[in-house]
VOKOL-75080 format. One record per residue: y, x, z of N, C-alpha, C, O, CB in turn; residue in one letter. Coordinates in steps of 0.001 Angstrom, whole numbers, plus 500000, padded with zeros to 6 digits. Glycine has a CB too. Layout:
BEGIN
YXZYXZYXZYXZYXZa...
This chain:
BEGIN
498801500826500000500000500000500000501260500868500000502143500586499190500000499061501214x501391501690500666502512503237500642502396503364499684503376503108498985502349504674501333x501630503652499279501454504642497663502293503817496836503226504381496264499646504774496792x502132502618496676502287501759495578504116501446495944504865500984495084501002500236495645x504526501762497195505738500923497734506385502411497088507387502242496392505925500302499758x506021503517497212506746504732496925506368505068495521506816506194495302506424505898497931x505770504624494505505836504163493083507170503093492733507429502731491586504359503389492782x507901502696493872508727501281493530508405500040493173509169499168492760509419501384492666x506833499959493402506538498521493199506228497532494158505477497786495100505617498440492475x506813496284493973506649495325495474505457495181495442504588495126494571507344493812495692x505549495089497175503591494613497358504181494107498484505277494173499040501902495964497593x503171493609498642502706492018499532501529492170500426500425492228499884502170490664498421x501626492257501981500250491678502419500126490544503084500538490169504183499599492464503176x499357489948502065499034488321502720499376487951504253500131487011504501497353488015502656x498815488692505218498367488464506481499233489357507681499023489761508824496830488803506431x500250489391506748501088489444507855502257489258507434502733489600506351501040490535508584x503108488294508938504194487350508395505362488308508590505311489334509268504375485801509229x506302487908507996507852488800507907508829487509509089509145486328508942508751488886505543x509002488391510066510212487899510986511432487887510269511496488743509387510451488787512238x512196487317510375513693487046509974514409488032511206514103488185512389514193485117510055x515274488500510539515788489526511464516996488684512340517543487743511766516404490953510542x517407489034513742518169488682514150518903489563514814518394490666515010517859487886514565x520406489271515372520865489847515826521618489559516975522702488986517086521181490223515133x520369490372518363521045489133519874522404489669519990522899489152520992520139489291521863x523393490613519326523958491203520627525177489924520655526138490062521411524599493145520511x525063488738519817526245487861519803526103486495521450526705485587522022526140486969517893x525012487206521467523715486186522804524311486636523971524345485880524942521612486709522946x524847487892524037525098488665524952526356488192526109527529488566526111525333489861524210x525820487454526856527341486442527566527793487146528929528945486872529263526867484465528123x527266487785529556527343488562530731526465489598530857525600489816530008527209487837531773x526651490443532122525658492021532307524758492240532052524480491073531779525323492554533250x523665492869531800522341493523531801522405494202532832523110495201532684521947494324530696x521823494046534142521396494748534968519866496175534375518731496130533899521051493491536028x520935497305534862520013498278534316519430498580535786519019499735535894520734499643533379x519299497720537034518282497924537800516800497615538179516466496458537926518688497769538389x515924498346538687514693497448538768514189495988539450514616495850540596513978498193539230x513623495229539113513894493986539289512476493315540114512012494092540948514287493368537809x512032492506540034510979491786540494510019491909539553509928491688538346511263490476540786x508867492590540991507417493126539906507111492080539328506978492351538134505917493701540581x506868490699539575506494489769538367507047488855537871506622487728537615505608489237538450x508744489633537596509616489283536392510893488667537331510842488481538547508797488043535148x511678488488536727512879487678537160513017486364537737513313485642536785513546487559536240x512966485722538700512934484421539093513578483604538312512933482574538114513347484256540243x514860483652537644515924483311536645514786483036535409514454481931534980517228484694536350x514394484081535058513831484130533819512645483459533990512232482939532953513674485432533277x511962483305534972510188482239535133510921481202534840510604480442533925509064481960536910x512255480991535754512795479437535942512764479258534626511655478820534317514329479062536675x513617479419533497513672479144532302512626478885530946512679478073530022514306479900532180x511358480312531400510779480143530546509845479288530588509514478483529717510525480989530235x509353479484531751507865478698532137507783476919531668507035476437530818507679478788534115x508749476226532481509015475139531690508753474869530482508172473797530315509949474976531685x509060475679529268509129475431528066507875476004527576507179475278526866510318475879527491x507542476988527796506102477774527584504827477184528247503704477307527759506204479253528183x505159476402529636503733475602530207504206474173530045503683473755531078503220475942532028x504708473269529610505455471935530050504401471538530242504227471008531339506402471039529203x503020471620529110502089470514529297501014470838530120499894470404529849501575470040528090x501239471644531227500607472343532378501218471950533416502438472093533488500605473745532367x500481471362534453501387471384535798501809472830536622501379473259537693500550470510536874x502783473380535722503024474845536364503626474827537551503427475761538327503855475747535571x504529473682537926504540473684538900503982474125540127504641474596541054504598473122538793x502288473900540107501405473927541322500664475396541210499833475853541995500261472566541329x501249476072539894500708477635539514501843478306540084502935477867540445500456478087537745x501256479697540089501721481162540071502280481610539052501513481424538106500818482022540258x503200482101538726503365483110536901504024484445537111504518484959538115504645482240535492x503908484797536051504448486507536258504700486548534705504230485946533741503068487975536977x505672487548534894505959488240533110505686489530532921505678490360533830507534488252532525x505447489765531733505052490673531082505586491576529852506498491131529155504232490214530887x504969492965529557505062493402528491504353493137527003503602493784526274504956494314528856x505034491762526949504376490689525639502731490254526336502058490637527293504123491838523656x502595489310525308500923488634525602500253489908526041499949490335527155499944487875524026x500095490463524618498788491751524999498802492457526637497762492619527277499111493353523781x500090492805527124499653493147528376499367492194529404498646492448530369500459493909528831x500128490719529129499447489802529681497823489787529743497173489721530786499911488791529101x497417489843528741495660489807528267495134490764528862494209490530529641495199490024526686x495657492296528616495136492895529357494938493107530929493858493289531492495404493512528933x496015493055531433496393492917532960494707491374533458493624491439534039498854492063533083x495064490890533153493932489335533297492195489992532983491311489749533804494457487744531543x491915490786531761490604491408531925490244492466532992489319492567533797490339491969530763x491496493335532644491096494460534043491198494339535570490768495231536302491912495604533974x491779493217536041491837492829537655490765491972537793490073492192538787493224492059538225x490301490713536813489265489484536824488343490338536461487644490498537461489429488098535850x487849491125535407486161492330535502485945493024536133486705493531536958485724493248534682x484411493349535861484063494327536436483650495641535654482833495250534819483202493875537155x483805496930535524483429497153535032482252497930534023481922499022534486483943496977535282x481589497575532780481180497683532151480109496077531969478912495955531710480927498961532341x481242494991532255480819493845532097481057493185530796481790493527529868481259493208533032x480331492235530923480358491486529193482017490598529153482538490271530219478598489869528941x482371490440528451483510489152528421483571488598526925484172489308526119485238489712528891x483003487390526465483034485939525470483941485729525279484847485278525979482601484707525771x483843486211523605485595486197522768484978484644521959483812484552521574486173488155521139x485769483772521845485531482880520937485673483373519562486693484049519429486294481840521170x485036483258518600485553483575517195485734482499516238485370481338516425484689484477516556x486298482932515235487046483654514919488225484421515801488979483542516219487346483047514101x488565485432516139489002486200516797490213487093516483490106487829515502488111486698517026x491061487113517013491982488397517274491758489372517333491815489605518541492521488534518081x491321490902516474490536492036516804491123492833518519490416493400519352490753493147515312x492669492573518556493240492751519293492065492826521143491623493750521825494359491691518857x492028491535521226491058490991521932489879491844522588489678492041523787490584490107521124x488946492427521175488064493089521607488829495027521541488221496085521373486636492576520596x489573494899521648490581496431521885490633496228523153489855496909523821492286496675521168x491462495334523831491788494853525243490732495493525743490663496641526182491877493270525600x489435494191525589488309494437526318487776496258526890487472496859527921487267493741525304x487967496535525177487569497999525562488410499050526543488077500061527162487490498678524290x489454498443526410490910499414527320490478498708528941491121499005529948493261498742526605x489474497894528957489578497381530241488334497779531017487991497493532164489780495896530204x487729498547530043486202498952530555485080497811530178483910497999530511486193499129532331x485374496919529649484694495609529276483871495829528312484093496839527644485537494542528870x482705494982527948481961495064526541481856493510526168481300492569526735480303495875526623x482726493629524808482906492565523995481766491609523636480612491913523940483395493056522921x481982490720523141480359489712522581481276488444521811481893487588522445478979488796524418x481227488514520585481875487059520092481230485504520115480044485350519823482125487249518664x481729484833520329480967483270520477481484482659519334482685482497519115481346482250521921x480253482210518367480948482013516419481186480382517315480982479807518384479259482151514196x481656480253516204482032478773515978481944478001514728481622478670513746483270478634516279x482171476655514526481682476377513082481997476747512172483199476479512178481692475494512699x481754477290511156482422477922509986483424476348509228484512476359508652480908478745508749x482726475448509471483389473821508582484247473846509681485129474607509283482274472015508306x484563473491510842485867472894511473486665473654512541487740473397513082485525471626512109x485721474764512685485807476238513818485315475607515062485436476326516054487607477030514180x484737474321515278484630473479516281483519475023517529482755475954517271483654471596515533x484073474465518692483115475371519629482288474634519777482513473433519926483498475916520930x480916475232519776479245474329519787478863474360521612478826475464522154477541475575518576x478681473485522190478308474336523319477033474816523575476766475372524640478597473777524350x475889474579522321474974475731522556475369477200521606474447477990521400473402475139522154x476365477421521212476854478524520909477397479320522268477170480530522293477851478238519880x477849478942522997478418478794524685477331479094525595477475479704526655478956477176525158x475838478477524978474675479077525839474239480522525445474218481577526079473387478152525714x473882480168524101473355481522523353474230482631523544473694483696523848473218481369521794x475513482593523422476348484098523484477219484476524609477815485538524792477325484233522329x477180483324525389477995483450526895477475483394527732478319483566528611478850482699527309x476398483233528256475513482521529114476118483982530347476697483740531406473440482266528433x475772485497529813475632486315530783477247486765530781477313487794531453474424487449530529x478159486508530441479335486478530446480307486205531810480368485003531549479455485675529541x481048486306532940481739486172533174482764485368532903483043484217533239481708486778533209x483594486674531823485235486394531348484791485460530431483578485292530309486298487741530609x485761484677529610485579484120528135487195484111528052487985483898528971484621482410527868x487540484480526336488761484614525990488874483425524597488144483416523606489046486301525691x489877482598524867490240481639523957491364482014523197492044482844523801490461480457524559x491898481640521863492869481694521323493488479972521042493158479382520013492535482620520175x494276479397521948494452478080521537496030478021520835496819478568521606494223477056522889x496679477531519639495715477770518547495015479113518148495565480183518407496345477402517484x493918479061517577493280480148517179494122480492515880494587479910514900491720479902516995x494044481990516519494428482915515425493354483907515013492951484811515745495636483680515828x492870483634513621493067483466512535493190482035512138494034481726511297492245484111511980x492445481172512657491776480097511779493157478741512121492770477743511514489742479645512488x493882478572512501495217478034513051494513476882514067495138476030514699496407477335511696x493390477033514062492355475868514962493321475494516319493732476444516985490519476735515621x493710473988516757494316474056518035493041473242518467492272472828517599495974473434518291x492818473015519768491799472269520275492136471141520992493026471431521792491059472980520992x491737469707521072491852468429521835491746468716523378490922469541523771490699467398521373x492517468089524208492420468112525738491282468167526105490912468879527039492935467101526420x490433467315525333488846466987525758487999468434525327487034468923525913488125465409524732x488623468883524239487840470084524268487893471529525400487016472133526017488133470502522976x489247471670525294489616472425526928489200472324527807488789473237528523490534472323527542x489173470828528088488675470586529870486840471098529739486128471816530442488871468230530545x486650470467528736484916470630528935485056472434528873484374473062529683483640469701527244x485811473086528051485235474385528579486010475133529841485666476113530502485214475379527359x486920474484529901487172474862531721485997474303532501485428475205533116488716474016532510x485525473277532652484752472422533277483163473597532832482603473746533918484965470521532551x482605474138532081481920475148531863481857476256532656480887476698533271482172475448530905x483211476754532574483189478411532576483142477747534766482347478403535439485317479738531447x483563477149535180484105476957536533482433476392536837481948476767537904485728475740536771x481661475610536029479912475782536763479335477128537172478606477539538074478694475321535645x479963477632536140478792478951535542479869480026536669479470481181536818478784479513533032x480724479754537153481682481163537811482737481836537517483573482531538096481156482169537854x482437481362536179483552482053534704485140482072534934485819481112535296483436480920533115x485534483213534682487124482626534356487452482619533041487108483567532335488299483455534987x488122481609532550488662481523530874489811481773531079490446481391532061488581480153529949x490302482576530006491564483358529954491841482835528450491073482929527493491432485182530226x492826482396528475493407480970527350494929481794526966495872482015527725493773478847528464x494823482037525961495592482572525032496712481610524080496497481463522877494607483216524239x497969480952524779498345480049524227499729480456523159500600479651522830498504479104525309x499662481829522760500753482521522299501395481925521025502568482128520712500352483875522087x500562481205520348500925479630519349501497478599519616501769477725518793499976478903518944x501876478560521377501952476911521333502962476133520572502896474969520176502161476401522655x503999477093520436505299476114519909505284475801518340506144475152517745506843476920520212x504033476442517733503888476052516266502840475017516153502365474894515024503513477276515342x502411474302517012501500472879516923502094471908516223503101471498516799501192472194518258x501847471337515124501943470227514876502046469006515925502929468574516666501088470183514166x500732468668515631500536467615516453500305467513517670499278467972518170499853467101516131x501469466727518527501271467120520223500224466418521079500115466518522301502615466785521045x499679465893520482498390465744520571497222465877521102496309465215521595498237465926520132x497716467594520696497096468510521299497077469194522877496084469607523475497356469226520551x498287469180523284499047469884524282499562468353524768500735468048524553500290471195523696x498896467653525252499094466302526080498979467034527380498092467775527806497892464934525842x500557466473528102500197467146529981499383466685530576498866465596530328501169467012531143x499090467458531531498093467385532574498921467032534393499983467385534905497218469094532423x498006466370534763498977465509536009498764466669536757499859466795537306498424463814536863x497933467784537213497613468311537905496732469650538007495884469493537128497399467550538265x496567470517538442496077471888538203494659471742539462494826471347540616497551473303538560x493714472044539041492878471775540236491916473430538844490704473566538679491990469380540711x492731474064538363491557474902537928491760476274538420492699476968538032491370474922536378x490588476797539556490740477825539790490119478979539619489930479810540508490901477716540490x489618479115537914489422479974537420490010480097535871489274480489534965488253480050537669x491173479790535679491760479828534647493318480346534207494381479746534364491554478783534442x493171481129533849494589481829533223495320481510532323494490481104531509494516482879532793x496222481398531885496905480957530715498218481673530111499331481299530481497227479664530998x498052482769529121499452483723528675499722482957527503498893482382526797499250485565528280x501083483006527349501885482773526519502666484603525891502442485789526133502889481567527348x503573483843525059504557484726524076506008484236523943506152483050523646503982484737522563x506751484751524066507989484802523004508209485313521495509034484921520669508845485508523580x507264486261521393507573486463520058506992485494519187507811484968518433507206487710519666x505543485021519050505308484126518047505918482940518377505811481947517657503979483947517779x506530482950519374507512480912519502508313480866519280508863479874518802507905479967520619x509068482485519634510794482235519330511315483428518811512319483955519289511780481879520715x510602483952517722511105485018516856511489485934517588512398486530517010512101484720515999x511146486623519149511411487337519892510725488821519826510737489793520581511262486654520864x510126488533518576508578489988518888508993491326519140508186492217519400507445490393517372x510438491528519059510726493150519407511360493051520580511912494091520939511676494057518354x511498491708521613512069492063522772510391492041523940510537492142525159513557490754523139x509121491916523390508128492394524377507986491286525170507875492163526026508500493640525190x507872490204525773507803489565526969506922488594526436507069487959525391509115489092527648x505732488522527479504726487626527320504883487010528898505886487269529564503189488362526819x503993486330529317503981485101530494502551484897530910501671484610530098504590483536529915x502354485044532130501241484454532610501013483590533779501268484089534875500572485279532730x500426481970533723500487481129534636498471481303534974497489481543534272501352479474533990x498756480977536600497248480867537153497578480731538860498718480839539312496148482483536685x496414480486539662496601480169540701496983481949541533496966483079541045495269479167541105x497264481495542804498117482626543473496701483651543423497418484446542815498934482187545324x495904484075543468495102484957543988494974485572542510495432486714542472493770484397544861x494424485069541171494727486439539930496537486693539597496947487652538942493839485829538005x497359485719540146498725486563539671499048487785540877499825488732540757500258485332539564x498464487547541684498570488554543033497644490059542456497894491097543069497610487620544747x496873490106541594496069491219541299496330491431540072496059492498539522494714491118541526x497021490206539350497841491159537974498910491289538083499246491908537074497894490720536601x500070491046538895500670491544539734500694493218540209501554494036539882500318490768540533x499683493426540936499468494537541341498942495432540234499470496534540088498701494422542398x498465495249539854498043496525538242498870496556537799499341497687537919497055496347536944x499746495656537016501014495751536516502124496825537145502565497684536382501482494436536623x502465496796538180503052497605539027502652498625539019503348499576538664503095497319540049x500990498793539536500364500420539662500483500734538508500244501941538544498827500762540131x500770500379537103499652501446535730500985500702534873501872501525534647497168500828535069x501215499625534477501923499347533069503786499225533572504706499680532892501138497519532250x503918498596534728505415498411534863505823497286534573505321496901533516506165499200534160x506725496349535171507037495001534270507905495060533598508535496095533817507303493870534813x508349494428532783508926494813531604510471494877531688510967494359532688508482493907530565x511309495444530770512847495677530728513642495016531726514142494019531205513409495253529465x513958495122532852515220494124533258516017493915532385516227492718532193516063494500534272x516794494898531495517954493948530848517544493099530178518055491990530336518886494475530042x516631493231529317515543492545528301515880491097529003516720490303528581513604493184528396x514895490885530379515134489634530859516462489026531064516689487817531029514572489594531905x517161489787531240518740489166531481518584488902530519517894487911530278520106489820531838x519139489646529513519074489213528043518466487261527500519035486248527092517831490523527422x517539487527527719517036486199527751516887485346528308516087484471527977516414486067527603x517569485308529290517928484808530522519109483574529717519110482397529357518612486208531742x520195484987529756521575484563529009520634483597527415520669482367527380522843486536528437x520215484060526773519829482898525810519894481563525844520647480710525375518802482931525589x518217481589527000518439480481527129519351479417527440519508478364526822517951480455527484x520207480013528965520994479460529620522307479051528588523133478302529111521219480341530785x522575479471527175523374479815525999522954478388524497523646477676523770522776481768525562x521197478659524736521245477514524168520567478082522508520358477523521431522935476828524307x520401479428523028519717480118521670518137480780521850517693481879521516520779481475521172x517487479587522540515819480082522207515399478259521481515471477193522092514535480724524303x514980478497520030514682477669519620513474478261519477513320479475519343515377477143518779x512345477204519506510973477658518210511495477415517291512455476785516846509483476919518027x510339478307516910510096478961515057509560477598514552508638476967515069508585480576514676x510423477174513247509670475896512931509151476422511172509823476866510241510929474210513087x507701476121511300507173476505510014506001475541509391504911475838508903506644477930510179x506838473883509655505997473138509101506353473134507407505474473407506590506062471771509859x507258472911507144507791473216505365506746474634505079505754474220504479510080473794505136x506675475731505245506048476615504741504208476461505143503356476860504349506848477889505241x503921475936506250502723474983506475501997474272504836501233474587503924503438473586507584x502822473213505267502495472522503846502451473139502486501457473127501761503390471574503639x503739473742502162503441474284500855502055475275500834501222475099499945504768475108500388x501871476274501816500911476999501345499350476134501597498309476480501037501078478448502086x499458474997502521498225474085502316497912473171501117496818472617501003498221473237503337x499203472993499968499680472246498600498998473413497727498123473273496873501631471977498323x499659474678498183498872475434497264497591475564497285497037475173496258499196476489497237x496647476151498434495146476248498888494920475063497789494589475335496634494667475922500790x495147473577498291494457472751497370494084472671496132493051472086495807494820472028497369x495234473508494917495409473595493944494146474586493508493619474459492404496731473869493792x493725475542494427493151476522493804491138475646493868490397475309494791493631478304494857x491056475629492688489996475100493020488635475024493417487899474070493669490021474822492622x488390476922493411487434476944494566487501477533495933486510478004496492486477477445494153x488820477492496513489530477412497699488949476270498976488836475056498806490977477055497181x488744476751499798488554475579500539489139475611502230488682476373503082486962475337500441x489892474923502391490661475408504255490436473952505034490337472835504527493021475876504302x490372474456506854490292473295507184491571473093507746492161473985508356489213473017507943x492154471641507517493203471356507838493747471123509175494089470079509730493325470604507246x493747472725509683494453473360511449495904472851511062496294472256510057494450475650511915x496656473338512340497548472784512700499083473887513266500298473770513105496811471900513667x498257474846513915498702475639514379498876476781513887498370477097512810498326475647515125x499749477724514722500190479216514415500772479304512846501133478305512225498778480317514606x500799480568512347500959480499511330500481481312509952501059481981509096501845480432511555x499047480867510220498296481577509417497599480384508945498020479400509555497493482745510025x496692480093508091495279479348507228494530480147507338494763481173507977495237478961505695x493412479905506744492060480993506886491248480355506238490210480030506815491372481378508334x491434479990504918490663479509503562489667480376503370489658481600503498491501479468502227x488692479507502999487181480107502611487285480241500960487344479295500174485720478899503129x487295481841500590487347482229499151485604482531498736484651482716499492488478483760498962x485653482500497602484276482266497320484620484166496689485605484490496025483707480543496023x483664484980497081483473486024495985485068486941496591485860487531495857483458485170493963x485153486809498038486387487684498713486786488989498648487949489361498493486326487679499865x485525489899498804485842491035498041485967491290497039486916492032496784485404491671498113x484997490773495794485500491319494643487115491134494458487732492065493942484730490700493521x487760490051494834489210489331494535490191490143495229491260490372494662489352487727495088x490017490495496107490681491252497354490760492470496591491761493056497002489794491376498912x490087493289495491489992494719494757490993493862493728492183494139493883488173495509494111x490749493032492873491438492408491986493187492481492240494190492800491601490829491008492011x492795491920493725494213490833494124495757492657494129496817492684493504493757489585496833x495381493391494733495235494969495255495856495669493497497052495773493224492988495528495872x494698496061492525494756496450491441496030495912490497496821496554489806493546496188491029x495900494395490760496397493888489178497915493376490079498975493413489456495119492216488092x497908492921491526498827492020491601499733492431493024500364491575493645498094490564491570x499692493736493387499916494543494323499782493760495700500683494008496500501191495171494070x498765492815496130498657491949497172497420492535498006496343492826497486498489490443496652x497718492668499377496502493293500254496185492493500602497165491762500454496519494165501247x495205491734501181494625490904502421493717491534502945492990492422502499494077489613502190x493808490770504479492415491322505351491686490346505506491933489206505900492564491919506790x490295491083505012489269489405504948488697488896506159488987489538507169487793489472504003x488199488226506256487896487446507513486809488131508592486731487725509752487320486028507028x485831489416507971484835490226508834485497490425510029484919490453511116484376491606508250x486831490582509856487803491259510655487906490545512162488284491136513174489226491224509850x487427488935512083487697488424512868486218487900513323486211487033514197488754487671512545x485143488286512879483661488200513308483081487638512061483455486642511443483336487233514680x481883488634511740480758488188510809480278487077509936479525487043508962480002488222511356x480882486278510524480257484627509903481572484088509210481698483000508650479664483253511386x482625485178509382483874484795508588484401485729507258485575485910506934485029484797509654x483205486257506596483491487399505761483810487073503923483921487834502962482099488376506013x483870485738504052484235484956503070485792484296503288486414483764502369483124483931502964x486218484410504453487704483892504878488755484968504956488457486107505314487690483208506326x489956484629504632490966485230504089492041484974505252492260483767505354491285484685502625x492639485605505989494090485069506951494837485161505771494736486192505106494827486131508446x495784483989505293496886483799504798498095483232505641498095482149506227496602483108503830x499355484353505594500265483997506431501021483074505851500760482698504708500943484971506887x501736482733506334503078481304505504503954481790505959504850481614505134503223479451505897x504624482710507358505645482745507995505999484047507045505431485138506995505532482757509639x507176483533506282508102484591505006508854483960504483508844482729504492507431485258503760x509860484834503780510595483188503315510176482673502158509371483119501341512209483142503053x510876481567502172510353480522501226509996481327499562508962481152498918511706479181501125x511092482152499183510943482761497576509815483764497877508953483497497040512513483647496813x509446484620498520508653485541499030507546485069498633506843485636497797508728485807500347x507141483508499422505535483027499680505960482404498568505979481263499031504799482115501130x506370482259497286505837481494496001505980482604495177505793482440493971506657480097495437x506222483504495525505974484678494679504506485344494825504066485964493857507055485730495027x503949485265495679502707485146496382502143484424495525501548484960494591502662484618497728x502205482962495657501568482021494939501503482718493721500430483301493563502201480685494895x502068482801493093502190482801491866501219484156491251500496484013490265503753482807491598x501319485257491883500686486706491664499063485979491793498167486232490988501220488176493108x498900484978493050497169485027493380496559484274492471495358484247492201496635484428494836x497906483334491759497390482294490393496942483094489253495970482878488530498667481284489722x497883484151489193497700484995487891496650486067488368496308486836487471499213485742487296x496167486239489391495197487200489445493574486401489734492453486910489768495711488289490680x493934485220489881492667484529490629491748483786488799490694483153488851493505482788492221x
């Protein structure tokens, strides 16, 4: 892809989206404290974010702490909740990210497939690949596959992992790109005490170079990710949090809205006619089933300077699926279109 960008020719990779650049320093309404602040984040800043990042959680009756973005959220949650050289149940399709964590945590990975037709979780897929598991890691919506899951599906696998001992560590770094709320119907009450839940700013609110992720759970794992955080990673920027502090309180943290680019690239999928996607909801990727992915992927590369990463990437049973991003702008992703028409 270098090679070709330092030839002067545009290239494109599918599967990963282009942020719109912004520029906070107009956000900037009062100080940045350049002192150290509260190991698990700014009280100011929980006040603000949590609300909007858990609404359909009774966070109220939780604990939260902030972070250096999701990933150290994720991580901080495997290495205090394992043990190690224990197993921890990635749902897949998967975040490779995920099984990196695991490994930085002393953990040994194990993916739990899911349907290839609807990504639906089986729960004898849940016997067969989790059974000796502990941890289990969710992506709600799933990223790759934009899969969000029904209340009823959550509870039954909270209601799982809490027979068996388990803690599920729920990855909600999508939430603000859901369609349908539907999905994320509140809950009157928190009675789960083996369950974690990180969020993001960057995939909700175009924040990805200011770092701050979120984690809600009952007092006893924010008390031990808490404490690792402190001993080994640090919590993240004070000014940073001011910073976003002042945003909000300003009136400038919107979500990212990417239902218009949603649709068109699901208008397109349709068109192609041996394309096939299931119609997710979330994040902002698809994950269409291409027939004959590698050969096309050498094609797509050669003739039409377009990379993608195929779906192996995200576990075995997905090596026919493609992450296609939508989040670019609008002329960008029909220029796209148009190269995969003429190369497909």
């Amino acid at each position: 892809m270098e090679r070709m960008r330092a030839e002067g020719r545009v290239v494109f990779s599918l599967s990963t989206p282009q942020f719109p650049a912004r520029d906070l320093a107009p956000m900037v309404s009062g100080p940045l404290n350049a002192k150290l602040g509260d190991p698990r984040g700014q009280p100011e800043l929980r006040h603000e974010l949590v609300p909007r990042l858990y609404r359909h959680w009774p966070h109220a009756a939780a604990e939260s702490m902030v972070t250096a973005g999701a990933k150290a959220a994720l991580f901080l949650a495997l290495k205090s909740l394992g043990r190690p050289g224990e197993q921890v149940a990635i749902v897949a399709p998967a975040w490779p990210s995920y099984q990196a964590l695991a490994d930085a945590a002393g953990l040994q990975s194990r993916l739990v497939p899911t349907s290839t037709d609807d990504f639906a979780l089986w729960p004898d897929s849940l016997q067969r690949h989790a059974t000796t598991s502990r941890l289990v890691v969710l992506s709600h919506p799933n990223n790759p596959s934009g899969r969000a899951y029904s209340r009823d599906e959550i509870d039954a696998l909270i209601a799982w992992c809490g027979k068996g001992g388990r803690w599920l560590i729920l990855d909600e770094s999508f939430s603000e790109t859901v369609e349908d709320a539907a999905y994320f119907e509140p809950r009157a009450n928190w009675p789960y005490e083996r369950l974690v839940v990180v969020n993001s700013m960057s995939k909700n609110y175009n924040l990805q170079g200011i770092r701050l992720g979120l984690a809600v759970a009952q007092q006893a794992p924010i008390d031990a990710m808490s404490r690792l955080q402190l001993g080994i990673l640090s919590p993240p920027s004070r000014p940073v949090q001011d910073l976003v502090v002042q945003m909000a309180r300003g009136g400038h943290l919107q979500p990212i809205d990417v239902r218009a680019a949603r649709a068109a690239t699901r208008s397109f999928i349709a068109k192609m006619a041996d394309w096939s996607c299931v119609p997710t909801s979330g994040t902002f990727y698809l994950f269409p089933k291409v027939p004959q992915l590698a050969q096309r992927l050498v094609r797509w590369e050669t003739e039409a300077s377009l990379f993608g990463l195929p779906g192996h990437h995200f576990g075995d049973a997905y090596a026919e699926h493609l992450r296609l991003c939508f989040y670019r702008p609008a002329a960008e992703l029909e220029e796209i279109f148009s190269r995969l028409c003429r190369s497909s």
